[in-house]
PDBQT receptor file of N, H, CA, C and O in Angstrom, charges set to zero:
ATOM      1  N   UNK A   1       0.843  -1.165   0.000  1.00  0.00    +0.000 N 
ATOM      2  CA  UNK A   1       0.000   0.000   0.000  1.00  0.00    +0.000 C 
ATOM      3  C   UNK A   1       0.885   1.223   0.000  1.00  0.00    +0.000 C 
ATOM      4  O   UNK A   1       1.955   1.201   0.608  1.00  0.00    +0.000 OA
ATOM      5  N   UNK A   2       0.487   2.260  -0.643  1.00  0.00    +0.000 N 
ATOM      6  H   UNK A   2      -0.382   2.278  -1.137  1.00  0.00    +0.000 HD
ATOM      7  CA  UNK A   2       1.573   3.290  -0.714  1.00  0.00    +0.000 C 
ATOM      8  C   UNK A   2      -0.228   4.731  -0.704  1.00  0.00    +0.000 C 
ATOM      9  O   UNK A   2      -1.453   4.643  -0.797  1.00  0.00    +0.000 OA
ATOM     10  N   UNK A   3       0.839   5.833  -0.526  1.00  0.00    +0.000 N 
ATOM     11  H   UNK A   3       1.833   5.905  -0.450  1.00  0.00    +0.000 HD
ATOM     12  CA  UNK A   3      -0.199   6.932  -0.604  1.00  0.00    +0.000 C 
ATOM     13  C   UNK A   3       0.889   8.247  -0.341  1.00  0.00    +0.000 C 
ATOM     14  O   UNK A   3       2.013   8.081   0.132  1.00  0.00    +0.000 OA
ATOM     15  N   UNK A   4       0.418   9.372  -0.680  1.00  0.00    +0.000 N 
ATOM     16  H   UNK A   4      -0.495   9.508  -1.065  1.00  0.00    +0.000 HD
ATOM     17  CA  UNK A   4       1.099  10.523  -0.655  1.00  0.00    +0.000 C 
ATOM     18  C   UNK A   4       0.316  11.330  -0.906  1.00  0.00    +0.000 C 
ATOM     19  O   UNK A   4      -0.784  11.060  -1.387  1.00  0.00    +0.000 OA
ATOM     20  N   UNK A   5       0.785  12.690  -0.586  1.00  0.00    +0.000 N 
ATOM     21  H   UNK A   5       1.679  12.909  -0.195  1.00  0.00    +0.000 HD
ATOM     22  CA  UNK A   5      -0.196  14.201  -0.292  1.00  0.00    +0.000 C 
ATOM     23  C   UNK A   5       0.728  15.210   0.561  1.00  0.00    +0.000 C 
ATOM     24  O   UNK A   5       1.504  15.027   1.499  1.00  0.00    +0.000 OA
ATOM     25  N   UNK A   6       0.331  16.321  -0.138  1.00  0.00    +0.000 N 
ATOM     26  H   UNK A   6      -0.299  16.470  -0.900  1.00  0.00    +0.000 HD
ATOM     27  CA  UNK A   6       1.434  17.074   0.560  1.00  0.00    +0.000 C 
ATOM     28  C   UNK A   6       1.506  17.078   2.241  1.00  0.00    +0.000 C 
ATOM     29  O   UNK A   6       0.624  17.058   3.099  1.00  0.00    +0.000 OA
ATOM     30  N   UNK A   7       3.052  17.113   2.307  1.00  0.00    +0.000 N 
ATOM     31  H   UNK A   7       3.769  17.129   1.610  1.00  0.00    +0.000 HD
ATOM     32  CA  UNK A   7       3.284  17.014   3.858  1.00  0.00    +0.000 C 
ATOM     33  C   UNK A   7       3.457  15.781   4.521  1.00  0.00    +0.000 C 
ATOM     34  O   UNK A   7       4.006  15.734   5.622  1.00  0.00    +0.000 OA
ATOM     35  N   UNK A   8       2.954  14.592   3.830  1.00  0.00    +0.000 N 
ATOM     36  H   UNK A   8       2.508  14.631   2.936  1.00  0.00    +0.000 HD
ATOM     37  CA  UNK A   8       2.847  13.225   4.197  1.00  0.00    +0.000 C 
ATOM     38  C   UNK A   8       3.199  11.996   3.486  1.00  0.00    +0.000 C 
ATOM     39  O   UNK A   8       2.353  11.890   2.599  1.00  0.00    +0.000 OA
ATOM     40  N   UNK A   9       3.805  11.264   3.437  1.00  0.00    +0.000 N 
ATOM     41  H   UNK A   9       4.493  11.349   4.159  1.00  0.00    +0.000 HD
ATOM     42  CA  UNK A   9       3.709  10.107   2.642  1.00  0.00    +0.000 C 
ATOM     43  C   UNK A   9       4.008   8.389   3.512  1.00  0.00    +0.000 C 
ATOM     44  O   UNK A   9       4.397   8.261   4.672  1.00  0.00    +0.000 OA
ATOM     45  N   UNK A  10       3.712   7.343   2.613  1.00  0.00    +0.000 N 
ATOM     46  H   UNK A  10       3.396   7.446   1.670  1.00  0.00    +0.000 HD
ATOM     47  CA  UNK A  10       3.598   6.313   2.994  1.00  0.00    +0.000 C 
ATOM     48  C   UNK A  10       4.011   5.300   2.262  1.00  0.00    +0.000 C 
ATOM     49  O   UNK A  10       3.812   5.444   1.056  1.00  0.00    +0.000 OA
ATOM     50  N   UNK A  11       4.672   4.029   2.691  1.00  0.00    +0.000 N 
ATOM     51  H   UNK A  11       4.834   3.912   3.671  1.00  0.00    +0.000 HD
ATOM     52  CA  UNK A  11       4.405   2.860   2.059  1.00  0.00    +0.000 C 
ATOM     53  C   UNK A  11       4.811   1.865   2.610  1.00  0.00    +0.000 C 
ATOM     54  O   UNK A  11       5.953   1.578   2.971  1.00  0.00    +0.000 OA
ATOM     55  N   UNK A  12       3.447   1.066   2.720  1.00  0.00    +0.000 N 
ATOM     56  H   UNK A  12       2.520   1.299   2.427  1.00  0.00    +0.000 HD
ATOM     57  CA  UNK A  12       3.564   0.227   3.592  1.00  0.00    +0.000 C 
ATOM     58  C   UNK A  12       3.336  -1.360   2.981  1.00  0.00    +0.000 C 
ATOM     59  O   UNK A  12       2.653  -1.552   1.975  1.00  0.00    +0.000 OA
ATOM     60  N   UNK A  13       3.883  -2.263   3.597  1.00  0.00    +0.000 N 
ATOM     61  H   UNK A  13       4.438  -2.107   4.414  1.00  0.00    +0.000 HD
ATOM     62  CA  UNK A  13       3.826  -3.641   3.455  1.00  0.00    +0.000 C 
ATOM     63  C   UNK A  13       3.805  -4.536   5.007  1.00  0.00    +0.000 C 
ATOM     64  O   UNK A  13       4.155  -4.593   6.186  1.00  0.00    +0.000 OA
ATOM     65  N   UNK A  14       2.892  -5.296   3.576  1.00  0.00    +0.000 N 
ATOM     66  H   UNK A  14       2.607  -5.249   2.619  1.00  0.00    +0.000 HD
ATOM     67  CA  UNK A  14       2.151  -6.701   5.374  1.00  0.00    +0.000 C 
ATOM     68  C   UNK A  14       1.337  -7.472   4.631  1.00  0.00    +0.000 C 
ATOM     69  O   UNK A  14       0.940  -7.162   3.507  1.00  0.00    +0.000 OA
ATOM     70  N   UNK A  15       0.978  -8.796   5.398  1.00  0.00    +0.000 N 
ATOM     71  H   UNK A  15       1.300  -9.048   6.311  1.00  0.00    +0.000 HD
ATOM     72  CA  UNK A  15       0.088  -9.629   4.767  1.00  0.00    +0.000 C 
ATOM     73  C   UNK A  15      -1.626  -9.330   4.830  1.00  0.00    +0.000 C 
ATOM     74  O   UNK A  15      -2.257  -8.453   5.421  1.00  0.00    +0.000 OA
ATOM     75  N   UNK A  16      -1.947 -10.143   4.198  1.00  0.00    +0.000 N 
ATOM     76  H   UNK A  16      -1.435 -10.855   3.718  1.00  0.00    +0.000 HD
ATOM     77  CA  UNK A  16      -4.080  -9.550   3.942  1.00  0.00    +0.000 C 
ATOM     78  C   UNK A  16      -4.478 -10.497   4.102  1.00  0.00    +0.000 C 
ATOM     79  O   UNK A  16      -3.717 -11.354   3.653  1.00  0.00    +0.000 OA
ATOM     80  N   UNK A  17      -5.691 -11.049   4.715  1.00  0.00    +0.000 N 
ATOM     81  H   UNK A  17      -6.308 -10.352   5.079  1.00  0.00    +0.000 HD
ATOM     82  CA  UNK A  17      -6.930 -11.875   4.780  1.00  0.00    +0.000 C 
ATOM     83  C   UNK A  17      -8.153 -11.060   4.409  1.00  0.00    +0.000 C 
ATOM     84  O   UNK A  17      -8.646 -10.044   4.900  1.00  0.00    +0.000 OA
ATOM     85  N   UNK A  18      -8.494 -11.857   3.351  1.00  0.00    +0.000 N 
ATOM     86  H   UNK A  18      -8.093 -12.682   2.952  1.00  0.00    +0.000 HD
ATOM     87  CA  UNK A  18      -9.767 -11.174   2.832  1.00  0.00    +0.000 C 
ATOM     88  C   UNK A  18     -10.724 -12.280   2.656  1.00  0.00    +0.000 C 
ATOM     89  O   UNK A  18     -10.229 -13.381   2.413  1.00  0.00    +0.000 OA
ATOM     90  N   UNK A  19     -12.616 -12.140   2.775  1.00  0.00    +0.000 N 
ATOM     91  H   UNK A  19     -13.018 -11.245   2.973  1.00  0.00    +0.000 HD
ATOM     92  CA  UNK A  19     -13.396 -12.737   3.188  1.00  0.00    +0.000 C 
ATOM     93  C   UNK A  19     -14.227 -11.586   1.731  1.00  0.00    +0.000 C 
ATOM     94  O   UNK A  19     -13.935 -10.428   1.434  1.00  0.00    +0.000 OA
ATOM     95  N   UNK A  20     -15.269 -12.499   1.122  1.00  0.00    +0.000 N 
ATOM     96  H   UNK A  20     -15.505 -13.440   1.363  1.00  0.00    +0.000 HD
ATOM     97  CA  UNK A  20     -16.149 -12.072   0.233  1.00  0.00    +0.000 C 
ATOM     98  C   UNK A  20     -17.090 -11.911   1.017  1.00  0.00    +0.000 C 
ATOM     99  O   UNK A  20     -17.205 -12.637   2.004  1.00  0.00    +0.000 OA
ATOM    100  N   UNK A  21     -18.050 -10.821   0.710  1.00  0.00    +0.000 N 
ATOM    101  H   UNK A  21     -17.957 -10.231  -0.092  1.00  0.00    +0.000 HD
ATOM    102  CA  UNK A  21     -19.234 -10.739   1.879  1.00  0.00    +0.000 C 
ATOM    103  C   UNK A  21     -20.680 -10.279   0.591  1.00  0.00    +0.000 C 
ATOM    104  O   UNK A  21     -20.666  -9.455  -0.325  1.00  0.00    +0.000 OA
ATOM    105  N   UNK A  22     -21.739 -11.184   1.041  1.00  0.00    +0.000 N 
ATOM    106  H   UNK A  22     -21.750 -11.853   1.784  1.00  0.00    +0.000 HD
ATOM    107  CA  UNK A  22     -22.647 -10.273   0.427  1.00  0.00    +0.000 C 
ATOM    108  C   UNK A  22     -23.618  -9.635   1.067  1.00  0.00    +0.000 C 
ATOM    109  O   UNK A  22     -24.291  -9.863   2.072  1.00  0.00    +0.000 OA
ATOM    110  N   UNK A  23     -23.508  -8.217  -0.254  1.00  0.00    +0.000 N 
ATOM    111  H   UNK A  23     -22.962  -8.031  -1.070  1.00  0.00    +0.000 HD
ATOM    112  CA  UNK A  23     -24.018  -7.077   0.335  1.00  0.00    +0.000 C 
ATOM    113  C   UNK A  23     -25.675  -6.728  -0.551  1.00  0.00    +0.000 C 
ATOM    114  O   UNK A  23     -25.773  -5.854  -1.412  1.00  0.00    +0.000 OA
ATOM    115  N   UNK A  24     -26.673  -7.488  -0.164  1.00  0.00    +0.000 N 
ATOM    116  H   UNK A  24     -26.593  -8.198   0.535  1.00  0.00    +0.000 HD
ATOM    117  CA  UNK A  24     -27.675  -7.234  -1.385  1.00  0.00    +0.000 C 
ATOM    118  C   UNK A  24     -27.425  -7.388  -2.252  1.00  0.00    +0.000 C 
ATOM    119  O   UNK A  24     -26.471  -8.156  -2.373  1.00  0.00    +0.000 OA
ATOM    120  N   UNK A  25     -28.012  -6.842  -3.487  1.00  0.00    +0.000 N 
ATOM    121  H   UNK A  25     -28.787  -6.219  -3.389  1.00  0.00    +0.000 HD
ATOM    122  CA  UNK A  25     -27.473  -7.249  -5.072  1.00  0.00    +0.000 C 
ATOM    123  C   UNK A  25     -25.885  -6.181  -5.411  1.00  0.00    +0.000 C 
ATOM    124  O   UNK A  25     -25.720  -5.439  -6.380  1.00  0.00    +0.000 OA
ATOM    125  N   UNK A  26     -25.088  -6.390  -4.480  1.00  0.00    +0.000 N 
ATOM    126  H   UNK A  26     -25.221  -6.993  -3.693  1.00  0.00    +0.000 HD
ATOM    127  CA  UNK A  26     -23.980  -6.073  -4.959  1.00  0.00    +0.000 C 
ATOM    128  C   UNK A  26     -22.696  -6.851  -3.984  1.00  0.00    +0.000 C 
ATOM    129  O   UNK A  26     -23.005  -7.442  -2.949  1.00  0.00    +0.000 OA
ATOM    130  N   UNK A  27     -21.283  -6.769  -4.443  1.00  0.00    +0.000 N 
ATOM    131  H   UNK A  27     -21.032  -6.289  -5.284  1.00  0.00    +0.000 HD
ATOM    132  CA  UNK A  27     -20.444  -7.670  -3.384  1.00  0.00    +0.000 C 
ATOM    133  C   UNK A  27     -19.936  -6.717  -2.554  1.00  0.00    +0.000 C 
ATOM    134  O   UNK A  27     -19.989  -5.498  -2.718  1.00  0.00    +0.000 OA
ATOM    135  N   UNK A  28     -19.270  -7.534  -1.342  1.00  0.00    +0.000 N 
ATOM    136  H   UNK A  28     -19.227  -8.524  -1.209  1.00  0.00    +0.000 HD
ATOM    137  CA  UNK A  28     -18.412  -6.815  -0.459  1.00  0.00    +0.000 C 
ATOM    138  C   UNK A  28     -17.326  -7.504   0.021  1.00  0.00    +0.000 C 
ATOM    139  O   UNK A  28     -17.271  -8.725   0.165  1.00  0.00    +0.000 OA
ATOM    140  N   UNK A  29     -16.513  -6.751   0.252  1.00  0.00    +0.000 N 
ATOM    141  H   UNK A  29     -16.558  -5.759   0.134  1.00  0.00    +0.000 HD
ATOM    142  CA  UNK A  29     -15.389  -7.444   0.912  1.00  0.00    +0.000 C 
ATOM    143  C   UNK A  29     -14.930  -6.893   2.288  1.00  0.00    +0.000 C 
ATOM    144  O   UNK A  29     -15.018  -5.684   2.507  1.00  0.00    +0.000 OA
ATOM    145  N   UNK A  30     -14.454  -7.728   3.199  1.00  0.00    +0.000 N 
ATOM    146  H   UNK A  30     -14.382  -8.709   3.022  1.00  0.00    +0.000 HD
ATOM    147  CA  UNK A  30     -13.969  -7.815   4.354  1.00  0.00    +0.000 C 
ATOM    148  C   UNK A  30     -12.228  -7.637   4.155  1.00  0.00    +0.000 C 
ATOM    149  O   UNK A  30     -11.693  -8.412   3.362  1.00  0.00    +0.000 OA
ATOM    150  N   UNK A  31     -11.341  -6.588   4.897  1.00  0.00    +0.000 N 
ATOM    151  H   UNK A  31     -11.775  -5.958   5.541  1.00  0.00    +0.000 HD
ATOM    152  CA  UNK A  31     -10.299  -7.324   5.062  1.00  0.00    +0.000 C 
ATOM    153  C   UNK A  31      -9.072  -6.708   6.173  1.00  0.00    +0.000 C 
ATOM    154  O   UNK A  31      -8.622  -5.576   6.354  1.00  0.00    +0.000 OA
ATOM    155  N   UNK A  32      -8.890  -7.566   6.575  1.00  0.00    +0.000 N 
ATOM    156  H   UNK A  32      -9.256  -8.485   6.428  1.00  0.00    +0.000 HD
ATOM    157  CA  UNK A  32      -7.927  -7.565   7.785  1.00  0.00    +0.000 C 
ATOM    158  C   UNK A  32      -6.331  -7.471   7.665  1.00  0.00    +0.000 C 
ATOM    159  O   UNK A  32      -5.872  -8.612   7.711  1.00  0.00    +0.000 OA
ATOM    160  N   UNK A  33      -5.440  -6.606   7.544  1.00  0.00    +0.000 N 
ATOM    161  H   UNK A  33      -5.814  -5.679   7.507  1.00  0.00    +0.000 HD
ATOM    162  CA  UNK A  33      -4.175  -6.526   7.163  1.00  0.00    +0.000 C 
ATOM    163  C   UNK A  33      -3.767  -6.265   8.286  1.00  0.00    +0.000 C 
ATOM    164  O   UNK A  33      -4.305  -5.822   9.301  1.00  0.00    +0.000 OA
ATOM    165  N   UNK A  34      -2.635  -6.616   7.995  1.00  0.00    +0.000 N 
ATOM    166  H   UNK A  34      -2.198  -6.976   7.171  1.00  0.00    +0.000 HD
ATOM    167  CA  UNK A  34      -0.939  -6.028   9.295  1.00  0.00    +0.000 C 
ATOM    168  C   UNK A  34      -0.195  -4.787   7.884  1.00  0.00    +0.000 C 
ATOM    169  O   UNK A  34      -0.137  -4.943   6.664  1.00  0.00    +0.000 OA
ATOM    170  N   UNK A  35       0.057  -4.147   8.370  1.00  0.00    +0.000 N 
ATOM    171  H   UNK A  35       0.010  -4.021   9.361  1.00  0.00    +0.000 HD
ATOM    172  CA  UNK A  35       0.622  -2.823   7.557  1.00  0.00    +0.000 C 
ATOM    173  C   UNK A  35       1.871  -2.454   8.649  1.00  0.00    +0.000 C 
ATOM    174  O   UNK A  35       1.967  -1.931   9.759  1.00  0.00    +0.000 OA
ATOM    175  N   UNK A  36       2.776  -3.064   7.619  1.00  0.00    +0.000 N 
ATOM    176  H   UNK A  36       2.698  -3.488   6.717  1.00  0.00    +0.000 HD
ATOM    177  CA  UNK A  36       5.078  -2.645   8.012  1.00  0.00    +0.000 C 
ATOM    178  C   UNK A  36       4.736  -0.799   7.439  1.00  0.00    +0.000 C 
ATOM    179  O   UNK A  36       4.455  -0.445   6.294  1.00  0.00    +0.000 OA
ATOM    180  N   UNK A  37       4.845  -0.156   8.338  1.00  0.00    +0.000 N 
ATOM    181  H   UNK A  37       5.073  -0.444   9.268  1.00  0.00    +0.000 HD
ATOM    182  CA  UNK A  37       5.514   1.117   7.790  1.00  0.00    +0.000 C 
ATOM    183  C   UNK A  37       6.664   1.265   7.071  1.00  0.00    +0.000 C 
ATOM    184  O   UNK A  37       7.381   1.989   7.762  1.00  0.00    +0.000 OA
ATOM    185  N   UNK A  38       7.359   0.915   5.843  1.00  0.00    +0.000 N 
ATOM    186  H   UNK A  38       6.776   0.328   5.282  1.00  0.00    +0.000 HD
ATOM    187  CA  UNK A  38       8.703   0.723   5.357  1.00  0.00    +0.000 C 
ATOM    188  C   UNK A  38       9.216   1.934   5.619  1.00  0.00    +0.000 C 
ATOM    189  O   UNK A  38      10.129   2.270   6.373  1.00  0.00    +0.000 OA
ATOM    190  N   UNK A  39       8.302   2.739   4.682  1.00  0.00    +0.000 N 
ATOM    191  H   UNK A  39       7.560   2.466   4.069  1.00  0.00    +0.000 HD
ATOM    192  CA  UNK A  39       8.612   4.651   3.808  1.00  0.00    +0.000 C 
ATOM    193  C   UNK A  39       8.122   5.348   4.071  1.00  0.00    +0.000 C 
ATOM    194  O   UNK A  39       6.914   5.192   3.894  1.00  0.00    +0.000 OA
ATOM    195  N   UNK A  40       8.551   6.663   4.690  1.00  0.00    +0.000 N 
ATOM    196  H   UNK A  40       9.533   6.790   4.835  1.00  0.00    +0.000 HD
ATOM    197  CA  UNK A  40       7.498   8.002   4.951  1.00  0.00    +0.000 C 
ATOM    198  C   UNK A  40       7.763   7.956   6.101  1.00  0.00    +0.000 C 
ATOM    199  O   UNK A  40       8.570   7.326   6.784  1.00  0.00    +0.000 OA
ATOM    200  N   UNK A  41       6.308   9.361   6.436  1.00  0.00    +0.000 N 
ATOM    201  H   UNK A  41       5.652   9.872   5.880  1.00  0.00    +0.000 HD
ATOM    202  CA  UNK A  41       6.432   9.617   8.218  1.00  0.00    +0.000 C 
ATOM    203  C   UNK A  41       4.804  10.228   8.139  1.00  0.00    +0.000 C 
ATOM    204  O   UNK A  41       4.540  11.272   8.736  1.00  0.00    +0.000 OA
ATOM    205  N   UNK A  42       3.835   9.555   7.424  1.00  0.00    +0.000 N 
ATOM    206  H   UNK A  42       4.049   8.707   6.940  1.00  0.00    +0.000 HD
ATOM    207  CA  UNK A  42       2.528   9.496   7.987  1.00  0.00    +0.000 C 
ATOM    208  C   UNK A  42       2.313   8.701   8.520  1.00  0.00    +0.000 C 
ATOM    209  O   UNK A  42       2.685   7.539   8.357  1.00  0.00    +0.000 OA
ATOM    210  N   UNK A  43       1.431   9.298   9.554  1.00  0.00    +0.000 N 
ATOM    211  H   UNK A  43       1.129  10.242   9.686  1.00  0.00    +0.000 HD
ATOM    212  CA  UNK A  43       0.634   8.434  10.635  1.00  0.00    +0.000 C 
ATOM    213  C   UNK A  43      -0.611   7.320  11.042  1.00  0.00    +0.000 C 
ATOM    214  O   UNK A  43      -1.604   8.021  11.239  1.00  0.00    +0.000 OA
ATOM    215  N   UNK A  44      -0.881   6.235  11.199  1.00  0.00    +0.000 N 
ATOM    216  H   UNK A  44      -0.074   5.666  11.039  1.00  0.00    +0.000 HD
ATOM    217  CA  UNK A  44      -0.428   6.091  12.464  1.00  0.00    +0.000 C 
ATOM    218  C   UNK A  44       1.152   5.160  11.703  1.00  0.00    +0.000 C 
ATOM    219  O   UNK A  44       1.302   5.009  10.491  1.00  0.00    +0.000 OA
ATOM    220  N   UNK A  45       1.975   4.746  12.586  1.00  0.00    +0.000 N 
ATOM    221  H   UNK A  45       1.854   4.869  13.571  1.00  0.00    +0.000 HD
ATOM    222  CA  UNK A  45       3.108   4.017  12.567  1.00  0.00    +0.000 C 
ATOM    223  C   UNK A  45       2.586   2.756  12.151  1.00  0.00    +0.000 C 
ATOM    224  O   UNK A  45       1.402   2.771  11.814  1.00  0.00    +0.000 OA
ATOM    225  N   UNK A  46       3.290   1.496  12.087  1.00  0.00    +0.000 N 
ATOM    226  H   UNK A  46       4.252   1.484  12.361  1.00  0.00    +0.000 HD
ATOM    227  CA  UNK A  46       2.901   0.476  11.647  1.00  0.00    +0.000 C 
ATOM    228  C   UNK A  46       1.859  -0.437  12.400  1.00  0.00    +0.000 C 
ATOM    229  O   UNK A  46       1.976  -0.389  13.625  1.00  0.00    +0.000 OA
ATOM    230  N   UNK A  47       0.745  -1.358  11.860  1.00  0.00    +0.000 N 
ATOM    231  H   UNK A  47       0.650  -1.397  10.865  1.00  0.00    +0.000 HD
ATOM    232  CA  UNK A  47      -0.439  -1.778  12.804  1.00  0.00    +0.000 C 
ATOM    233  C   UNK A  47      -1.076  -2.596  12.103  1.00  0.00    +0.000 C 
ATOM    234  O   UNK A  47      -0.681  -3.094  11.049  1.00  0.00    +0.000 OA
ATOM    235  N   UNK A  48      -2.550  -2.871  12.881  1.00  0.00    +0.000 N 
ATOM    236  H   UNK A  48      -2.870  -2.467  13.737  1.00  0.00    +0.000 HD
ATOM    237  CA  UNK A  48      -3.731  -3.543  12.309  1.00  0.00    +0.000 C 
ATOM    238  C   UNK A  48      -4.222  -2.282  11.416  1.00  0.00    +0.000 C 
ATOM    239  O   UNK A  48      -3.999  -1.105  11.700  1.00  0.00    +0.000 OA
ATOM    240  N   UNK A  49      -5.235  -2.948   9.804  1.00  0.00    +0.000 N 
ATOM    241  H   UNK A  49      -5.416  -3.904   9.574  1.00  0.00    +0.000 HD
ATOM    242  CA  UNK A  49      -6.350  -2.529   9.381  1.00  0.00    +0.000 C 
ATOM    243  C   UNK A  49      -6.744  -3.203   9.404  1.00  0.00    +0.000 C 
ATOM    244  O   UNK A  49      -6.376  -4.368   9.560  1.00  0.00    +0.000 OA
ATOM    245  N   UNK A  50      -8.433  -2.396   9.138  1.00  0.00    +0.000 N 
ATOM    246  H   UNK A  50      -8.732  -1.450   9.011  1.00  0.00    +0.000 HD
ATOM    247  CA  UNK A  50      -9.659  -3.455   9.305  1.00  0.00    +0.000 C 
ATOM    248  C   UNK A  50     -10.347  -2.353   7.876  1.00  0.00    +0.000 C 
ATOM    249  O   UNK A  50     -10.636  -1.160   7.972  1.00  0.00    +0.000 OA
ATOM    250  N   UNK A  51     -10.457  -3.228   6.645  1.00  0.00    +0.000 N 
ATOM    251  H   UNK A  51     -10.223  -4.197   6.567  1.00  0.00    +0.000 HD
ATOM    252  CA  UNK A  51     -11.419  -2.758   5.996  1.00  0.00    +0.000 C 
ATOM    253  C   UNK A  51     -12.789  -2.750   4.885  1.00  0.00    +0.000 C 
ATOM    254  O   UNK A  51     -12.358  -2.899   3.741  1.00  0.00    +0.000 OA
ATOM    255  N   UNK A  52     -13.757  -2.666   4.903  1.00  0.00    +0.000 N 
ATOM    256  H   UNK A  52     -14.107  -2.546   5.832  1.00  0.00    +0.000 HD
ATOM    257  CA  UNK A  52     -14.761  -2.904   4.350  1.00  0.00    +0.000 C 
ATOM    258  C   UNK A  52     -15.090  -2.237   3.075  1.00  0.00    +0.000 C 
ATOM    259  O   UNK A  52     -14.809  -1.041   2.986  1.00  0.00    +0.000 OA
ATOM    260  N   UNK A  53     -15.676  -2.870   2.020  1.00  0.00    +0.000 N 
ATOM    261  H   UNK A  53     -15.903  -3.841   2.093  1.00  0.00    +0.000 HD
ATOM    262  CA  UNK A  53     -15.618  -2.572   0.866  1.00  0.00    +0.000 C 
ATOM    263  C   UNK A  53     -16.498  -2.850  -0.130  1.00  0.00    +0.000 C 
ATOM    264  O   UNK A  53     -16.782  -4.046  -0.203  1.00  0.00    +0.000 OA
ATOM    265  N   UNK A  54     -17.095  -2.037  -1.031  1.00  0.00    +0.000 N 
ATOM    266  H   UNK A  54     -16.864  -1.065  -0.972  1.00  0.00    +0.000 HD
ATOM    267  CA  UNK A  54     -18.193  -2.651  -1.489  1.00  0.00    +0.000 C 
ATOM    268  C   UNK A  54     -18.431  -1.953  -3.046  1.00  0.00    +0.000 C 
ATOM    269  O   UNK A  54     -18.314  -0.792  -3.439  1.00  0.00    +0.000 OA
ATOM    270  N   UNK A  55     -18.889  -3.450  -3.854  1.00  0.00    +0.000 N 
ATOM    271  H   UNK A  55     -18.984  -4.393  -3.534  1.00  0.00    +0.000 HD
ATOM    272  CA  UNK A  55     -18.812  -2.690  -5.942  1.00  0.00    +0.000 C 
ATOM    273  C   UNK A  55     -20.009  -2.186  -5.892  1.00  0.00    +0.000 C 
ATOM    274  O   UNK A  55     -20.680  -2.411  -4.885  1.00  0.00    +0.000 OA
ATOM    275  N   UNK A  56     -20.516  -1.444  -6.890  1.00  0.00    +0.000 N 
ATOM    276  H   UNK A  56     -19.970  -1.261  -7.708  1.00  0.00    +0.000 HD
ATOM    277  CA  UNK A  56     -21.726  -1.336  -7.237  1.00  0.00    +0.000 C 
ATOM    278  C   UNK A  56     -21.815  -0.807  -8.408  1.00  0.00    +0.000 C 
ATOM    279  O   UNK A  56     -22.919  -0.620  -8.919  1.00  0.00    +0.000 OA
TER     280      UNK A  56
């Protein structure tokens, strides 16, 4: 995962578990990462995500 914007940047690496979820007539996804802070100095430092997601 990487990201940048002034004043901030990032890039991070870690493993993912992801879970298909359905969301009504459209999909979703579940997913749970560990995120290595490699690069940068945005915040937070390295950790859990948790994130939810959905097509339509």
């Amino acid at each position: 995962w990487g990201g940048a914007q002034r004043g901030a940047k990032r890039l991070d690496v870690g493993p993912t578990a992801t879970l298909a979820v359905p969301l009504g007539p459209v999909g979703g996804r579940l997913s749970a990462d560990w995120r290595f802070r490699v690069l940068g100095n945005a915040a937070p430092s390295s950790g859990p995500a948790i994130t939810l997601s959905a097509g339509f």
